[in-house]
C-alpha atoms as an extended CHARMM CRD file, in Angstrom:
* protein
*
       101  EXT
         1         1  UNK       CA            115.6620000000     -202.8530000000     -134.0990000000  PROA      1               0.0000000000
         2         2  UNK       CA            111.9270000000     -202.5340000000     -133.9210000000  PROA      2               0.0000000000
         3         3  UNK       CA            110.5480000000     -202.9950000000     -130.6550000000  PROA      3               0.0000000000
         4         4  UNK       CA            106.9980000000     -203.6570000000     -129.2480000000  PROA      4               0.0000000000
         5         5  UNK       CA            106.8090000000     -200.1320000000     -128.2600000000  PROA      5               0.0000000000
         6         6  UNK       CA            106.8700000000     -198.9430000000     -131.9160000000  PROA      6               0.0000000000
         7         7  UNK       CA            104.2210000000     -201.3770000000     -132.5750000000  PROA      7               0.0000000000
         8         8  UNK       CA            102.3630000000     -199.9370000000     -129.6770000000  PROA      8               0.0000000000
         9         9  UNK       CA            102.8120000000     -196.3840000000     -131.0130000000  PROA      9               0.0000000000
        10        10  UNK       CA            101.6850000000     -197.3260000000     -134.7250000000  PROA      10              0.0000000000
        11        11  UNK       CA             98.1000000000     -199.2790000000     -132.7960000000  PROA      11              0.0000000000
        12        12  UNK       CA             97.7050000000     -196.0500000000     -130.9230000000  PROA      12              0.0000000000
        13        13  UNK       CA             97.8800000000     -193.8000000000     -133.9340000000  PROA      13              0.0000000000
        14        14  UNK       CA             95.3470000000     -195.7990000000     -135.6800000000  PROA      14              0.0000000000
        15        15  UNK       CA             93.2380000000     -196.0640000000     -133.3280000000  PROA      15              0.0000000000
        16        16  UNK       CA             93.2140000000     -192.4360000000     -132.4320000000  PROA      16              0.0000000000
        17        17  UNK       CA             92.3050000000     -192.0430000000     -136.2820000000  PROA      17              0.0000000000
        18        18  UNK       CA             89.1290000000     -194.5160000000     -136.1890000000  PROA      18              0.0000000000
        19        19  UNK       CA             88.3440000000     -192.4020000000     -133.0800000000  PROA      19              0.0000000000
        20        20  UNK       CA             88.7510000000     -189.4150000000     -135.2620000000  PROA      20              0.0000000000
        21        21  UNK       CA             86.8300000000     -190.7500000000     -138.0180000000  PROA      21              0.0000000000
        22        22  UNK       CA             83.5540000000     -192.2760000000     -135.8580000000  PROA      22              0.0000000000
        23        23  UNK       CA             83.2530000000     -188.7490000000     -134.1960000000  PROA      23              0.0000000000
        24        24  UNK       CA             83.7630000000     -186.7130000000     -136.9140000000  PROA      24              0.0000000000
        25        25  UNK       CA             82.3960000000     -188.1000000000     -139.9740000000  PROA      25              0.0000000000
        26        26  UNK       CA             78.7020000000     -188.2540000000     -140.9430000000  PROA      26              0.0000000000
        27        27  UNK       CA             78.4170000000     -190.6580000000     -143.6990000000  PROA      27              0.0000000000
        28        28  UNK       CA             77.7690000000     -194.4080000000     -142.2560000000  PROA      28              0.0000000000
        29        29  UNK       CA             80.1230000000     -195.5660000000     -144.6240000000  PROA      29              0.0000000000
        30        30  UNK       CA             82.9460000000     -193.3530000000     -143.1080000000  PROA      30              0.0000000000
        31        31  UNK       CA             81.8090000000     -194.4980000000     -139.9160000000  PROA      31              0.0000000000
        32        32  UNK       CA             82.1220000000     -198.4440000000     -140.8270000000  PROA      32              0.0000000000
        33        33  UNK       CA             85.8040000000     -197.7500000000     -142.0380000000  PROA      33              0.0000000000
        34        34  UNK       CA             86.2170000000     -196.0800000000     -138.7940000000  PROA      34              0.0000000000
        35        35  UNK       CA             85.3820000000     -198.7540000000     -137.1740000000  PROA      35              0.0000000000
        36        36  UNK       CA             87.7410000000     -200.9200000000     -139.2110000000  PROA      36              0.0000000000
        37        37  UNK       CA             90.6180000000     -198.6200000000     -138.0950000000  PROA      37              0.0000000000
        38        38  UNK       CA             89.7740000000     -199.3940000000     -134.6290000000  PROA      38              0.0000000000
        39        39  UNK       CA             89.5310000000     -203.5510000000     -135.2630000000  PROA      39              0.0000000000
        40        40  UNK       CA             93.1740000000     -202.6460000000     -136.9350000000  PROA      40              0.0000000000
        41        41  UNK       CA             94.6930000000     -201.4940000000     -134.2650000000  PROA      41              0.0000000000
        42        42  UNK       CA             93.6250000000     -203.5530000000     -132.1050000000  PROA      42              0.0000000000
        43        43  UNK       CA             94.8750000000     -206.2450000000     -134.1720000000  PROA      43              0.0000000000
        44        44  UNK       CA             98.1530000000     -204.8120000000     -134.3080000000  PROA      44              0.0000000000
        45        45  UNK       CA             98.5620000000     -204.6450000000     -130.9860000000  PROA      45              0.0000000000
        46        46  UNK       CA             97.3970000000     -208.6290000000     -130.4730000000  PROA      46              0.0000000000
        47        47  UNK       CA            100.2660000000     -209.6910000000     -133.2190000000  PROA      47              0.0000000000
        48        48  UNK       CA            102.9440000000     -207.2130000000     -131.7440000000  PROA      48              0.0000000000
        49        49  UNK       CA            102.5760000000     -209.1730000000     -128.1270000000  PROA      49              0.0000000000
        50        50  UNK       CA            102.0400000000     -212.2590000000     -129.3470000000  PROA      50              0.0000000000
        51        51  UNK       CA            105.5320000000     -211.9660000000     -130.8970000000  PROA      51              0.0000000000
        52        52  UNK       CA            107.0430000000     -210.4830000000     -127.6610000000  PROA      52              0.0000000000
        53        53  UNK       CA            105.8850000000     -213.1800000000     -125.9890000000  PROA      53              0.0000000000
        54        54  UNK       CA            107.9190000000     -216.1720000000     -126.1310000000  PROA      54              0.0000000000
        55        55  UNK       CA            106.1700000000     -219.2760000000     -127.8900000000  PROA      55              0.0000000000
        56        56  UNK       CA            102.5490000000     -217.6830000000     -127.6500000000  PROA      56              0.0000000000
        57        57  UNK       CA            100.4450000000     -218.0530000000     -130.4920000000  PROA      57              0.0000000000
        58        58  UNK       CA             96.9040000000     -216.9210000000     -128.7690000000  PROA      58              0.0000000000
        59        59  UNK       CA             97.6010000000     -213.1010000000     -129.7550000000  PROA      59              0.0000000000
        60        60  UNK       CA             97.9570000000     -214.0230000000     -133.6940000000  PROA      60              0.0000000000
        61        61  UNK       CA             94.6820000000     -216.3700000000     -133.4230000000  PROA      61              0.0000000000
        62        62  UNK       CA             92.4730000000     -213.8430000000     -131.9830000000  PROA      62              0.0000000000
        63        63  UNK       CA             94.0410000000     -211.4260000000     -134.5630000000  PROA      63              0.0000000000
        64        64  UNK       CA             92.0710000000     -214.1530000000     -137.4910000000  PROA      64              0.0000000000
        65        65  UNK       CA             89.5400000000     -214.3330000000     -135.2820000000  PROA      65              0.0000000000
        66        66  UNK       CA             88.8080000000     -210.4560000000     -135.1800000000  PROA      66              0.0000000000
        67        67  UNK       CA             89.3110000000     -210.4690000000     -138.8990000000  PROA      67              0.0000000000
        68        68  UNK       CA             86.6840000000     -212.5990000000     -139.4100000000  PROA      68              0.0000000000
        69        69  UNK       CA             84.2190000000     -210.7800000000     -137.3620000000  PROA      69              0.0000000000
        70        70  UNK       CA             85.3520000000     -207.2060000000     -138.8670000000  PROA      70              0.0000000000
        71        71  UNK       CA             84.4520000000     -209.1530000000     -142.1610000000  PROA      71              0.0000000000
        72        72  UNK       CA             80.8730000000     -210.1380000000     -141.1370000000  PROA      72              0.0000000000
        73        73  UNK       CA             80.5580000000     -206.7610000000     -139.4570000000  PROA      73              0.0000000000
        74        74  UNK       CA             81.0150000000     -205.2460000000     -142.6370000000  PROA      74              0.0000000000
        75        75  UNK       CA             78.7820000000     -207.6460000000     -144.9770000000  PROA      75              0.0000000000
        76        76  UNK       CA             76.0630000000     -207.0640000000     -142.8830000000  PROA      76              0.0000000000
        77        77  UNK       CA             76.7140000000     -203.1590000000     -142.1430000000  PROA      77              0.0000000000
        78        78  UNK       CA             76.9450000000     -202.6900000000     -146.0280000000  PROA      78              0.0000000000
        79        79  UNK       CA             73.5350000000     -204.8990000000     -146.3660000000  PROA      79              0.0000000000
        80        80  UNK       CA             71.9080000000     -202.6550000000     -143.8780000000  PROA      80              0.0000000000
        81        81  UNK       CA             73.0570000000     -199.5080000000     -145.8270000000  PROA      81              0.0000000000
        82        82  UNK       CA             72.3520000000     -200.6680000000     -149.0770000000  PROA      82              0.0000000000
        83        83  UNK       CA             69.2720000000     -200.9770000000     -147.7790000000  PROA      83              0.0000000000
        84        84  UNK       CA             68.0820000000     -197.7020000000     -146.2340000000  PROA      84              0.0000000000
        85        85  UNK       CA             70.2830000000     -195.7020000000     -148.8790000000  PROA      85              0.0000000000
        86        86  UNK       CA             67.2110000000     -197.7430000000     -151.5720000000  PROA      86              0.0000000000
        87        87  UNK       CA             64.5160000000     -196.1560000000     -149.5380000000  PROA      87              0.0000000000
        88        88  UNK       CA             65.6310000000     -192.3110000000     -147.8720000000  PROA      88              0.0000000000
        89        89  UNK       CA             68.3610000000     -191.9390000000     -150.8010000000  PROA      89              0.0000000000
        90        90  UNK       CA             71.5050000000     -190.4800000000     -148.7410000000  PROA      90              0.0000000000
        91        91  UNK       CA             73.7710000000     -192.0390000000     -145.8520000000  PROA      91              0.0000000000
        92        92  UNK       CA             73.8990000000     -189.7690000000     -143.3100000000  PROA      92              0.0000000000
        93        93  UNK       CA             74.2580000000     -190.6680000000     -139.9890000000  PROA      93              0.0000000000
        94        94  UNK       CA             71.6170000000     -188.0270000000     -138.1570000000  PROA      94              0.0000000000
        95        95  UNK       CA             69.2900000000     -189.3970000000     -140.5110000000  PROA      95              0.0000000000
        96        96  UNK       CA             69.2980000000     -192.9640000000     -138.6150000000  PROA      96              0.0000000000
        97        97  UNK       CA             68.1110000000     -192.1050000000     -135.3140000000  PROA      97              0.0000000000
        98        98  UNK       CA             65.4280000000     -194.2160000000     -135.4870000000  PROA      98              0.0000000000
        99        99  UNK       CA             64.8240000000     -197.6140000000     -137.1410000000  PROA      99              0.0000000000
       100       100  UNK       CA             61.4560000000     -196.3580000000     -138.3080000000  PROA      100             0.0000000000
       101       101  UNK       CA             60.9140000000     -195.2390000000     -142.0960000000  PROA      101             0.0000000000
């Protein structure tokens, strides 16, 4: 049978790859799926107590609700890239250190 703790272990391994990803990677879209890793796991690990937990559906409705805001998060991070990949012509992260063009 499947317990929480191989829940726990499947968060933890995708969280250690958004991790990964955010410090690794240079290309801001790399970094917003990074990022969506890490919302993942979390999310994993709100369902996989939620379910352990005897009649308790908070864990699976703050699972929607951090769908929802990994959703906007990545409207508006796409928006923003869309934006400064129109004017400097590449994505890369070093690039953005400042908000100035």
């Amino acid at each position: 049978m499947i317990g929480l703790q191989h829940y726990l272990v499947v968060s933890a391994a995708l969280f250690s790859l958004g991790i990964l990803g955010l410090l690794t990677r240079r290309n801001a879209v790399h970094v917003l799926m990074s990022i969506e890793l890490i919302l993942n796991a979390a999310n994993v690990n709100l369902v996989a107590f939620s379910r352990f937990a005897a009649g308790n559906l908070g864990g699976q409705i703050f699972g929607v609700f951090v769908i929802v805001v990994a959703a906007s998060e990545v409207a508006v991070g796409l928006a923003i890239l869309v934006s400064i990949f129109r004017v400097r012509r590449r994505l890369s992260v070093d690039d953005l250190s400042s908000l100035r063009w």
